[in-house]
VOROMI-521311 format. One line per 5 residues: number of its first residue (from 1); their letters; for each residue x, y, z of N, C-alpha, C. Coordinates in steps of 0.05 Angstrom, whole numbers, always signed. Layout:
NUM = A = X/Y/Z/X/Y/Z/X/Y/Z; ...
end
This chain:
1 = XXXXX = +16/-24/+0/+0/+0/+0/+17/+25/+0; +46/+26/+19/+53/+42/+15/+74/+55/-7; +75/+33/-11/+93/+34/-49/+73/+44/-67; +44/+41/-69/+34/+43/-83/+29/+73/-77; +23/+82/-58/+26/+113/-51/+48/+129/-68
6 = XXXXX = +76/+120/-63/+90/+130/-66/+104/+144/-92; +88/+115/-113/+99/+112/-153/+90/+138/-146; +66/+143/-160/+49/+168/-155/+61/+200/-156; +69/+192/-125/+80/+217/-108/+110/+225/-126; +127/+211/-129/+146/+201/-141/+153/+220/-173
11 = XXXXX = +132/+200/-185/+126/+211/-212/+121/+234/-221; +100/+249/-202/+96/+278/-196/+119/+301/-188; +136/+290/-170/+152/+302/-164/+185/+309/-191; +182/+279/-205/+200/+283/-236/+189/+295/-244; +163/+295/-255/+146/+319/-277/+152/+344/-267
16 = XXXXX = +148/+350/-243/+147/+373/-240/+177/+392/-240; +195/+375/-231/+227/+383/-235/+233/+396/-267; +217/+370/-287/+228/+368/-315/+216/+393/-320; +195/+397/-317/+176/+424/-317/+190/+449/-311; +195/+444/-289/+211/+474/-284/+235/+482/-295
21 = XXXXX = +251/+462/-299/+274/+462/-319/+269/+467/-344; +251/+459/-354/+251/+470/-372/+235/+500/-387; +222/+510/-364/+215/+524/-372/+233/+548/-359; +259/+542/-341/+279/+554/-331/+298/+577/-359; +302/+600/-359/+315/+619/-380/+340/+600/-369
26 = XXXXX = +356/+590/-383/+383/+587/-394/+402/+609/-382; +411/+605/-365/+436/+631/-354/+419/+650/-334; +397/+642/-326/+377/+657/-316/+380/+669/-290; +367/+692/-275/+365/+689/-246/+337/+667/-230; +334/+671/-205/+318/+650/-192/+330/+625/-190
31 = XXXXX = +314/+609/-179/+324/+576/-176/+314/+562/-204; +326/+537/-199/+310/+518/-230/+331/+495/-222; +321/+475/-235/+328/+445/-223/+329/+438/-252; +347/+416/-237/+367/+383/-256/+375/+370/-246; +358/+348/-278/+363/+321/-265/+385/+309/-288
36 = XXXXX = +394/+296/-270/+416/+276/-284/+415/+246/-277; +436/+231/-300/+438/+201/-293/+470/+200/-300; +469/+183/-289/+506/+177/-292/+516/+143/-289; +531/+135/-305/+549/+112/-296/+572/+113/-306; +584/+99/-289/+610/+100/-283/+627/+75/-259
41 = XXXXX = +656/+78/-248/+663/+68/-240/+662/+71/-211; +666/+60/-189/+683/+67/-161/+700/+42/-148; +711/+62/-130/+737/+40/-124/+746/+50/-89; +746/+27/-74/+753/+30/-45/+770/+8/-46; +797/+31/-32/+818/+23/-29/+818/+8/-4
46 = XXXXX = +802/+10/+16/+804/-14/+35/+828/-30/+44; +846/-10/+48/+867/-22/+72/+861/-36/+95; +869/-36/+114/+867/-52/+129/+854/-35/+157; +859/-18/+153/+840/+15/+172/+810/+25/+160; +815/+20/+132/+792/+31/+120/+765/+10/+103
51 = XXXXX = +770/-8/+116/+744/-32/+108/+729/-30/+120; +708/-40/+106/+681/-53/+121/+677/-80/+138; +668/-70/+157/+664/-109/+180/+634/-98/+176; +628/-125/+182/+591/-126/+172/+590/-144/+198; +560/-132/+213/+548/-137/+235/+529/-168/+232
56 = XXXXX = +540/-184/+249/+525/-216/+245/+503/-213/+276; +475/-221/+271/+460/-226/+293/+442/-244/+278; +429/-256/+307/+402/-281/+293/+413/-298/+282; +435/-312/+280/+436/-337/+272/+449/-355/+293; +438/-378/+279/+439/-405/+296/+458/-423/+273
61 = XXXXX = +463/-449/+288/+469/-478/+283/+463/-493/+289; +461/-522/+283/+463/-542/+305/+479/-541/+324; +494/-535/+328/+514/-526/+345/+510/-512/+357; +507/-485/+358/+504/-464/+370/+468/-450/+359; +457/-444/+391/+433/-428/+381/+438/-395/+382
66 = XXXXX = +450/-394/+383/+451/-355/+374/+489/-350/+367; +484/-344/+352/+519/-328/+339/+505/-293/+336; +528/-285/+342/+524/-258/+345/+558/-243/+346; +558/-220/+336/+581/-210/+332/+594/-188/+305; +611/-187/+302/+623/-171/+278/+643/-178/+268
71 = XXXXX = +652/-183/+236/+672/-194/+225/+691/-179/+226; +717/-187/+223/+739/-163/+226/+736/-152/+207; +758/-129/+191/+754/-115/+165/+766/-128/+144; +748/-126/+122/+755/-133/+96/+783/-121/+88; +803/-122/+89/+827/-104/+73/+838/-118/+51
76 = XXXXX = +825/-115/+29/+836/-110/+6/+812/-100/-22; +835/-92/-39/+813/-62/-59/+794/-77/-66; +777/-58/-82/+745/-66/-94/+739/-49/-109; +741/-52/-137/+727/-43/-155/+696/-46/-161; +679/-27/-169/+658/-43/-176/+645/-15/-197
81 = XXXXX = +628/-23/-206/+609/-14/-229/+581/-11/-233; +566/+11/-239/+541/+15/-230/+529/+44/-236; +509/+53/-229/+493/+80/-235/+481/+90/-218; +489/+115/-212/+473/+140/-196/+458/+161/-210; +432/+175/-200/+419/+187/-212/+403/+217/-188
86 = XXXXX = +405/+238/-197/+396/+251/-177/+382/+278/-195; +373/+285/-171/+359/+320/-174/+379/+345/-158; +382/+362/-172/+396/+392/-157/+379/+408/-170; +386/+439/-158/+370/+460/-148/+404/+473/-154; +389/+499/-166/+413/+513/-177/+404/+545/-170
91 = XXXXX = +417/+559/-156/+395/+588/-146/+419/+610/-159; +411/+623/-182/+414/+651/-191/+446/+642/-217; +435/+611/-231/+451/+599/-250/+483/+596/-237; +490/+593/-214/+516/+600/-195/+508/+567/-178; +503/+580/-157/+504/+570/-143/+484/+531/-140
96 = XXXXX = +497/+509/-125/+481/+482/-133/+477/+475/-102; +459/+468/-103/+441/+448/-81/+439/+423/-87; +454/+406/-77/+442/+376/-94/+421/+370/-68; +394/+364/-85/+376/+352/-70/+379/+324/-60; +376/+305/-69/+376/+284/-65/+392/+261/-101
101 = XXXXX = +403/+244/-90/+413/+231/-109/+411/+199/-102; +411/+169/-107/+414/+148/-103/+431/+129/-122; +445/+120/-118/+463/+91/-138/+468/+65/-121; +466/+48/-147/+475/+20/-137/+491/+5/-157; +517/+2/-143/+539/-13/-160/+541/-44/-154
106 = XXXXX = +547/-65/-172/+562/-82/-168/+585/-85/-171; +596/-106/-158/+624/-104/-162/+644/-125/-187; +668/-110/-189/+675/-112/-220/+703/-145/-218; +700/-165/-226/+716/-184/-232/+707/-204/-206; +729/-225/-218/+717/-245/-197/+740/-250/-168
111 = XXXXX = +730/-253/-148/+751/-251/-129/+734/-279/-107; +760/-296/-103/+752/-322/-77/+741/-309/-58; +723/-335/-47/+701/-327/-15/+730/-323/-1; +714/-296/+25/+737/-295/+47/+724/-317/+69; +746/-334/+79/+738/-343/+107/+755/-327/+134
116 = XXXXX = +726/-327/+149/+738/-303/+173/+706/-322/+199; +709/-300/+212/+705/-316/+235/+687/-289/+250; +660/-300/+269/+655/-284/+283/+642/-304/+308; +638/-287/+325/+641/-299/+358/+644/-329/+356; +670/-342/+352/+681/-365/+356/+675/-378/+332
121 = XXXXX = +661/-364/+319/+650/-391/+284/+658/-376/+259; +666/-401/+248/+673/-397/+211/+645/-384/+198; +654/-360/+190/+643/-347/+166/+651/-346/+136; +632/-353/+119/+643/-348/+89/+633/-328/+88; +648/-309/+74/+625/-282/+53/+636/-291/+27
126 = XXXXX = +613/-292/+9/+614/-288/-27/+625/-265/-32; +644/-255/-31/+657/-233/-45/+650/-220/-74; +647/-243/-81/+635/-239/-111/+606/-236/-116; +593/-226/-91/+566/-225/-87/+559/-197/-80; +578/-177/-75/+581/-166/-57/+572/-136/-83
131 = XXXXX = +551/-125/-71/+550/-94/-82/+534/-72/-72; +541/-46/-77/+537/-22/-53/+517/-4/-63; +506/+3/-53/+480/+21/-49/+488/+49/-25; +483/+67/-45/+484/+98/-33/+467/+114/-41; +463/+137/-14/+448/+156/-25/+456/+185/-13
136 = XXXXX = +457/+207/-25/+462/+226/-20/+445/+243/-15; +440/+274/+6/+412/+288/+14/+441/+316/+9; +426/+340/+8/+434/+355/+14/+463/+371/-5; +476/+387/+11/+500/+394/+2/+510/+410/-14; +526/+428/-16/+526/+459/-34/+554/+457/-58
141 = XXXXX = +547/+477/-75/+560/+471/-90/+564/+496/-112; +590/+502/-128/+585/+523/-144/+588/+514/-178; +579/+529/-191/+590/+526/-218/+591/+555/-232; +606/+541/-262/+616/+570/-281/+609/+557/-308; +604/+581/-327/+599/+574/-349/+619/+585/-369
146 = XXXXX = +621/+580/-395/+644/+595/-410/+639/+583/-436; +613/+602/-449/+610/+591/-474/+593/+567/-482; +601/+539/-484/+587/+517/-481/+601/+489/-453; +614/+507/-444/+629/+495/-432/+612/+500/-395; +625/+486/-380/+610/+489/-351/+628/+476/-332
151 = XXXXX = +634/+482/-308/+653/+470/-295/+639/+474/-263; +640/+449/-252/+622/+446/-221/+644/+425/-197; +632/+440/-182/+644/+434/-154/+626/+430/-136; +626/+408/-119/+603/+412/-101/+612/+391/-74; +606/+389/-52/+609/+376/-29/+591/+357/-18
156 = XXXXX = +584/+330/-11/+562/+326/-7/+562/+304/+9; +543/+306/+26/+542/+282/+48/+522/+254/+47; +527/+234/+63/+509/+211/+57/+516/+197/+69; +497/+168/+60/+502/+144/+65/+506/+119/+47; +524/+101/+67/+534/+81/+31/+525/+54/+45
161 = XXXXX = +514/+34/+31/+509/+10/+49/+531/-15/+35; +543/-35/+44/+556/-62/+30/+532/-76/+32; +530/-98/+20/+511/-118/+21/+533/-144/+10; +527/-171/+26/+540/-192/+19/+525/-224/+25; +523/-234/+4/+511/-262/+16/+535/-279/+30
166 = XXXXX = +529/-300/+43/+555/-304/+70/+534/-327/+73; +559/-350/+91/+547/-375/+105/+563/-377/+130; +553/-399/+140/+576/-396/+169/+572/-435/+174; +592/-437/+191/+598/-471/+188/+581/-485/+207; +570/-507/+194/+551/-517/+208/+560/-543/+202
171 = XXXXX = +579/-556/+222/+589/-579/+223/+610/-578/+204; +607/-606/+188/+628/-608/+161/+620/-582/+129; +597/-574/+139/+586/-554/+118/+581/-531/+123; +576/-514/+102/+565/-484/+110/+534/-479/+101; +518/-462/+124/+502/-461/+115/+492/-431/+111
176 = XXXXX = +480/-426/+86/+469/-398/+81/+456/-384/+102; +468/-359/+93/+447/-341/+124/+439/-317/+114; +419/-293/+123/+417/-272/+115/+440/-264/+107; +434/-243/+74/+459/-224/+77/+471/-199/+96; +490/-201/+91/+499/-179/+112/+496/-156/+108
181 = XXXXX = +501/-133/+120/+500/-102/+112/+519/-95/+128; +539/-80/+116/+556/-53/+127/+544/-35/+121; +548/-15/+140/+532/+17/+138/+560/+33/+136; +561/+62/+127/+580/+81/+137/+568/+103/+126; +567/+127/+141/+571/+151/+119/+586/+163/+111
186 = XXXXX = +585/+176/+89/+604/+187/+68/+597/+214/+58; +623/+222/+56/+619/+255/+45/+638/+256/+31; +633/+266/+4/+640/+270/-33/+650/+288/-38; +663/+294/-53/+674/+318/-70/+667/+323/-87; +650/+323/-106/+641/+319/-133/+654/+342/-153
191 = XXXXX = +669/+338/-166/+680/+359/-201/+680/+345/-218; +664/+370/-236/+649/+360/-261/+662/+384/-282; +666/+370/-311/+672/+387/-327/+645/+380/-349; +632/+395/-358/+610/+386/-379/+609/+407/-406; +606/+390/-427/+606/+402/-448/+575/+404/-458
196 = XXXXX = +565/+431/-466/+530/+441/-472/+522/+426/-501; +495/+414/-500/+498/+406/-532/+470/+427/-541; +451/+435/-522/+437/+461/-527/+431/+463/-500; +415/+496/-493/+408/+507/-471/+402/+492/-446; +390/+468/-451/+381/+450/-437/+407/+421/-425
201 = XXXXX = +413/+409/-452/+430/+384/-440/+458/+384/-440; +477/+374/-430/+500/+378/-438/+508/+346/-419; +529/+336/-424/+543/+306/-418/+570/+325/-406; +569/+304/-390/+601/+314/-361/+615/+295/-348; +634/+303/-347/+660/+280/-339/+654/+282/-306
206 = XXXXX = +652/+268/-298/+646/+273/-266/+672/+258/-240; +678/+263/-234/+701/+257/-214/+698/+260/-180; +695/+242/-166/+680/+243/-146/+709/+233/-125; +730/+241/-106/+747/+230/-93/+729/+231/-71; +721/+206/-45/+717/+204/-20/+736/+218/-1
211 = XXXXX = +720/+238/+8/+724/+250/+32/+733/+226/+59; +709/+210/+56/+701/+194/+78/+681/+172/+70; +692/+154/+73/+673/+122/+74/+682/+103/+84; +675/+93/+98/+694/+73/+124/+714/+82/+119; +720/+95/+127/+751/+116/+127/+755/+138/+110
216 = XXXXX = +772/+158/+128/+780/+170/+113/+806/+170/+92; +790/+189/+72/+803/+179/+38/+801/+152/+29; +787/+139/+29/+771/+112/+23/+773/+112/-8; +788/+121/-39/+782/+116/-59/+763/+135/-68; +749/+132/-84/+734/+154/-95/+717/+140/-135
221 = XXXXX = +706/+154/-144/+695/+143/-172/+697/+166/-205; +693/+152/-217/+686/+178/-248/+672/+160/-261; +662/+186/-267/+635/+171/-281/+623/+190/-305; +612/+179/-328/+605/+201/-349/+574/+203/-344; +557/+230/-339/+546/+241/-337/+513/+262/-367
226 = XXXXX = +499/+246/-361/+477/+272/-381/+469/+281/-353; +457/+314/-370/+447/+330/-347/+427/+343/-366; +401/+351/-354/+374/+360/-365/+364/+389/-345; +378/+400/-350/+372/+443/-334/+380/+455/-344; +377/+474/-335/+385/+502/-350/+418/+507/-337
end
C-alpha cells in the first residue's frame, strides 16, 4: 500500500522538476532544477583501517543457538560498477544544491570467498556477491559557465550500504544465512567538467574523490554524466 502511494508521489515530483527546468531561462536568475543520470566506476581502497566489517545477529546452528558479533575488516581493494541518478536546485545559475541523489553498484571481476570468523565460528562471505547502495541528501555547490562549456564543484554528504551473501559452518558444511550489511557515511567531492549540446542538456565528466567512507580517503569514482537544466 505504501509503495503504491508513493509511484504516484514520485512521478509527480520528476514531472514537475522536468517542468521547471525546462521552462527555466538558460543563464537565468531565480532557482531551476536538474536532473541527471550517470554511470561509471568506483573503487575502495580498503586497507586494512579503511574496510568494512559487517554486523552478524540471529543466527543459529546445530551447534550453536545464537551467533552474534562482527567480522573483522575486509582489507583489500574493490572495484565495482554501477549507476547514480539525482535531482539539484541551482539558485541565480551559480550557485548548486544537490537535493537528493541514489546509486547502486556491483562489483567488478571475480575474487575467492573470504573465510573469517565471528564470535568463535567460521564465516564465508561471497565476495563476488558483494554490491553497494548509496544515497546522497543535501549539500552545496558552485559552478561557471564559459560559452558551451561548464565547470562544477560541489560537497556532499550521505550514506553508503555493503551488502553480501555469506554462510557460516555448520558442522562439516556451511550453511546460508541472511545477507549482511555494512553501513557508513560518506561525504563527496564531486567535479564535473560538462560540455553544452543546447540550452538545456550537456554530458560531463564527473570525478567524485571520498572524503570519507569507512575511512578516511577511502578511494573515490568517475563517471560520465547527461544532465537535463538550465
Amino acid at each position: 500500500m505504501v509503495r503504491t502511494r508513493l509511484v504516484p508521489i514520485a512521478a509527480i515530483t520528476v514531472a514537475c522538476v522536468v517542468c521547471w527546468a525546462a521552462t527555466a531561462r538558460a543563464g537565468g536568475r531565480g532557482i531551476s532544477g536538474a536532473l541527471w543520470v550517470e554511470g561509471g566506476g568506483t573503487v575502495l581502497a580498503n586497507s586494512s583501517s579503511l574496510s568494512p566489517s559487517f554486523p552478524v545477529s540471529d543466527v543459529s546452528t546445530s551447534a550453536r543457538s545464537a551467533i552474534a558479533g562482527v567480522t573483522p575488516p575486509f582489507g583489500f581493494p574493490m572495484g565495482f560498477f554501477g549507476f547514480r541518478a539525482g535531482i539539484d536546485l541551482v539558485a541565480s545559475d551559480r550557485t548548486i544544491v544537490p537535493l537528493v541523489d541514489f546509486g547502486i553498484f556491483g562489483i567488478v571481476g571475480q575474487y575467492a570467498d573470504v573465510l573469517t570468523s565471528v564470535d568463535g565460528s567460521f564465516l564465508r562471505v561471497s565476495t563476488s556477491s558483494i554490491f553497494l547502495i548509496d544515497a546522497e541528501a543535501t549539500g552545496i555547490g558552485v559552478r561557471f559557465k564559459h560559452r558551451r562549456w561548464m565547470f562544477a564543484a560541489a560537497i556532499k554528504p550521505g550514506v553508503a550500504f555493503m551488502v553480501a551473501n555469506a554462510s557460516v559452518a555448520d558442522g562439516k558444511d556451511f550453511t546460508s544465512i541472511d545477507a549482511l550489511t555494512a553501513f557508513s557515511p560518506t561525504l563527496r567531492v564531486s567535479l564535473q567538467v560538462c560540455r553544452r549540446f543546447d540550452p538545456l542538456e550537456r554530458a560531463c565528466v564527473v570525478a567524485q574523490p571520498n572524503v570519507y567512507e569507512w575511512g578516511w580517503g577511502n578511494g573515490g569514482s568517475l563517471a560520465l554524466r547527461y544532465e537535463f537544466g538550465p
